[in-house]
C-alpha positions in Angstrom: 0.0 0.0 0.0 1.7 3.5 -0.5 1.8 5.4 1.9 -1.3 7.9 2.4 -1.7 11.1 4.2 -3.2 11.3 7.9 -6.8 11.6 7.4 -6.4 8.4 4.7 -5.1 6.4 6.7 -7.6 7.4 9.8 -9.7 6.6 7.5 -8.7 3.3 6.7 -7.8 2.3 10.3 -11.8 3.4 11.3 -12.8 1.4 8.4 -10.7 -1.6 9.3 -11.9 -1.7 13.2 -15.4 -1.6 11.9 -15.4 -4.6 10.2 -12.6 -6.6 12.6 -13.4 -5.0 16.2 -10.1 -5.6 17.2 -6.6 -4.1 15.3 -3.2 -4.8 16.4 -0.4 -1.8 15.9 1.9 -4.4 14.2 -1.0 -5.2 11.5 -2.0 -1.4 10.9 1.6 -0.9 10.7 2.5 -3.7 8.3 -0.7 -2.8 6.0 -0.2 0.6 5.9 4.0 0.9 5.5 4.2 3.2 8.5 5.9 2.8 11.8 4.0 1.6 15.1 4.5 5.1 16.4 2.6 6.8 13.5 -0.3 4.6 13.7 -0.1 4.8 17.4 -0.9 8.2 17.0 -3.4 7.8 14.2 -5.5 5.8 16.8 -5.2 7.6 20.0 -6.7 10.9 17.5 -9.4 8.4 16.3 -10.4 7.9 20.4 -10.3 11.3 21.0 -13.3 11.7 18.2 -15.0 8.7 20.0 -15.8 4.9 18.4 -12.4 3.2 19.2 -10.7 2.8 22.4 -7.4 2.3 23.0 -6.0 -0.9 24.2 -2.5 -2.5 24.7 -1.1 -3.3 21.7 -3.9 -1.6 19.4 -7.2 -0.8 19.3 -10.9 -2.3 19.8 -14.0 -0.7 18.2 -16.4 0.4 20.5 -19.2 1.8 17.9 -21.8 -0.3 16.2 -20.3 -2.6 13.5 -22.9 -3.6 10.6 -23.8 -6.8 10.0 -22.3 -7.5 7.0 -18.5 -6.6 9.2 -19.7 -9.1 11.9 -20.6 -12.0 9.3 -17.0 -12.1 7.6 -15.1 -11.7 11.2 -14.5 -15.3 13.1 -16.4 -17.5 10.9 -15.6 -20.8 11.8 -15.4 -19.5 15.9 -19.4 -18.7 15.3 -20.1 -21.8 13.1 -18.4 -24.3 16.1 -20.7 -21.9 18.4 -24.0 -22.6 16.4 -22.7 -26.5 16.2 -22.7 -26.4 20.1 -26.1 -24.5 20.7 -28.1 -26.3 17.9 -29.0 -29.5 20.5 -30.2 -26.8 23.0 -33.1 -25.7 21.0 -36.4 -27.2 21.6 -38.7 -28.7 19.1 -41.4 -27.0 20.2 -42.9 -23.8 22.4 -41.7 -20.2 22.1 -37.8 -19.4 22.2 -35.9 -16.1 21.2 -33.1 -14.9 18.9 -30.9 -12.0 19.3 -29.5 -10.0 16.1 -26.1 -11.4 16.4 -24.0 -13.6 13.6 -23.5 -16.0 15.6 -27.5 -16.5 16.3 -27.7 -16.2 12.2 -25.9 -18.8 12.0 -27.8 -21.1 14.2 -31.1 -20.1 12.3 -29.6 -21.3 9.2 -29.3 -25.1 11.0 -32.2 -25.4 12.7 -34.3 -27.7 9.9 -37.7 -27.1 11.4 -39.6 -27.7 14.7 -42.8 -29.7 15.6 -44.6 -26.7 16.9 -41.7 -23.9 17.5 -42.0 -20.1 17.5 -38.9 -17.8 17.1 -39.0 -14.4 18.4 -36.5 -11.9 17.3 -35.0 -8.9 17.0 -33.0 -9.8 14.0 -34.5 -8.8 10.5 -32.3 -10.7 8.5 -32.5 -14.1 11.3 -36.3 -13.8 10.8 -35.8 -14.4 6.8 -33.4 -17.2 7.7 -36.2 -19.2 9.5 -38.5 -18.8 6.8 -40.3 -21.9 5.1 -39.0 -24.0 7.6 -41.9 -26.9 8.3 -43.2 -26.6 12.0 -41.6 -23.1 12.7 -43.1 -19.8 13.0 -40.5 -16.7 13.3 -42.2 -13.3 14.6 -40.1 -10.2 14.4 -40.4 -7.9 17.9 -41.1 -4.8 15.6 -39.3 -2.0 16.5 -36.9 1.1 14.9 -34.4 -0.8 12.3 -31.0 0.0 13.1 -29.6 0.1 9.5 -26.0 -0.4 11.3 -26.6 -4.1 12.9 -29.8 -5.0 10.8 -32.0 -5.3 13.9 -35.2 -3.8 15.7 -34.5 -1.5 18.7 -35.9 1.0 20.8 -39.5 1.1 23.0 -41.7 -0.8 20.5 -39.5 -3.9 20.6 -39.3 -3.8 24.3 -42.5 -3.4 24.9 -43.0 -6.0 23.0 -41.0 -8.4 24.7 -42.6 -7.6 27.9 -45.4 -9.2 27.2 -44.3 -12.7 26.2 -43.3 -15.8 27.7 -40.0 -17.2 26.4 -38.6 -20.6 27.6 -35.1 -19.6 26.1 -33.0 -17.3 25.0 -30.4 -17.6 22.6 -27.9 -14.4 22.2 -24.1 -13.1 21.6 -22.5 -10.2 22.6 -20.1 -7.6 22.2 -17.6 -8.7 25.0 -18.1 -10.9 28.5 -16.3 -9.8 31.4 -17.0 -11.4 35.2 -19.8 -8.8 35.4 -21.5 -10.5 32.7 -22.7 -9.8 28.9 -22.0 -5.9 27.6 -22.8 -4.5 24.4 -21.6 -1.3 22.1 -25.2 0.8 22.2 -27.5 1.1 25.3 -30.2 0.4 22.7 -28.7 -2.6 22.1 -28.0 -3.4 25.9 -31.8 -2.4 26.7 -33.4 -5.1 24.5 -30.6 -7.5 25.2 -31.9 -7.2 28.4 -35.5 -7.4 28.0 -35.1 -10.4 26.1 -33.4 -12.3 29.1 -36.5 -10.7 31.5 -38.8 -12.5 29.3 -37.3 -15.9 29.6 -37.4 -18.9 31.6 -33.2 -20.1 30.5 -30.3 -17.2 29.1 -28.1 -19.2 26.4 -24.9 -16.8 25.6 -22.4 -18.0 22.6 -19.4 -15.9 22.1 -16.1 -16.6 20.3 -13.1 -16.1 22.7 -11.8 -12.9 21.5 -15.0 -11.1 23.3 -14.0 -12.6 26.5 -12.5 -9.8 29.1 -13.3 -7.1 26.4 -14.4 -4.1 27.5 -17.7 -2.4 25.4 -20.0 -0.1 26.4 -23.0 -0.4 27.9 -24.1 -3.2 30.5 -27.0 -6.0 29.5 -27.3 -9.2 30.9 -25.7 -9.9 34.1 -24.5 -13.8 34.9 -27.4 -14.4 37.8 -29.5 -14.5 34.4 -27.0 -16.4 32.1 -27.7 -20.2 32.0 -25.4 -21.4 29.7 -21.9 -20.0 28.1 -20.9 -21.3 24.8 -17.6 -20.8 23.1 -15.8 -22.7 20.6 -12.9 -23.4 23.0 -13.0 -27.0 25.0 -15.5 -26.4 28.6 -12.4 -27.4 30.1 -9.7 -24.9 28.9 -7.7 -22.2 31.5 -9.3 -19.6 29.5 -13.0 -20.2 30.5 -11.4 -20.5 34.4 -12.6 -17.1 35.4 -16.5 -17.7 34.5 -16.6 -21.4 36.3 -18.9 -20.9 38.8 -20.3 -18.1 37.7 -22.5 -19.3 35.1 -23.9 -23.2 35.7 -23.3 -24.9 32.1 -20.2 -24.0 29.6 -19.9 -25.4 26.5 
């Protein structure tokens, strides 16, 4: 790449962290044919304009990332994910999706259901779970976030209040010990809604989210049933949320 001017290559470093999340120095630097030091500064400019923080070693992106970004980023992670959760929904009774990939990808599996309802907040999740035989999806309505493809806001959470939900099934931006956290208080808001309204919480993240930080507080662990990643229950890294949360997978 040759080399570009400051606000290029802000630019391309907002553009990058949008679609990754995560950026390393090294990577920016190699990509861009610049030293660490000018990207260093590059980023810590980007933070001071808001929708990146700062990290060791790089950067993480704290703003919404669209949907399309979120699908190409850790595909096989979210596919092993989906893999895991797929024998944890019912055949039947009313369960709930959130807008994430990783959710997305677990609509695509699910074949049908012998009397199953989906609820969710995910406008391109709901057309996944069309035609399947036995299923029903309902969409919470809501305002469409163009950014992440879903339904926020008052309409979907009222909604949600309203309904009965055996399960549900949801990612998010980063997991700490504190619990689930995502990038928007909208976004945190139904998150949370969705976990008042049902009976089990089911939370699949890839490992990268894990000890992340994000903005806005959702689901706390006294809700969170099961944790799914695609790492082995039994691996050091999962060691802080043992006991914390009753099932990992």
């Amino acid at each position: 790449m040759t080399s570009l001017a400051a606000e290029q290559r802000r630019a391309w470093l907002l553009s990058r962290l949008r679609e990754t999340q995560r950026l390393s120095l090294a990577e920016a630097a190699s990509e861009l044919e610049v030293s660490e030091m000018t990207v260093r500064r590059d980023l810590d400019r980007l933070e001071e304009s808001g929708g990146i923080r700062r990290v060791r070693g790089g950067a993480l992106y704290t703003g919404p990332v669209s949907f399309q970004g979120r699908e190409r980023s850790y595909a096989d992670e979210k596919i092993a994910i989906a893999e895991k959760l797929l024998p944890l929904v019912p055949d039947r009774g009313m369960i709930a999706f959130d807008s994430s990939t990783t959710m997305h990808r677990l609509a695509q599996r699910i074949v049908g259901g012998g009397d199953l309802c989906v609820v969710t907040n995910g406008m391109l999740t709901f057309q996944a779970l069309q035609e399947r035989p036995g299923l029903t999806a309902v969409l919470t309505g809501g305002a469409a976030d163009r950014r992440s493809d879903s339904l926020i806001g008052p309409v979907a959470t009222r909604f949600l209040s309203g309904v009965h939900l055996s399960a549900f099934f949801a990612s998010a931006a980063s997991v700490d010990e504190r619990g689930c956290h995502e990038n928007t208080l909208e976004e945190a808001e139904i998150k949370l809604a969705f976990a008042r309204a049902s009976d089990r919480v089911i939370i699949g993240v890839h490992a990268e989210k894990l000890g992340n930080p994000a903005t806005a507080a959702a689901v706390e662990f006294e809700r969170i049933d099961t944790l799914a990643t695609e790492l082995s229950p039994d691996t050091r890294e999962l060691e802080p949320y043992r006991g914390l949360v009753p099932e990992l997978l």
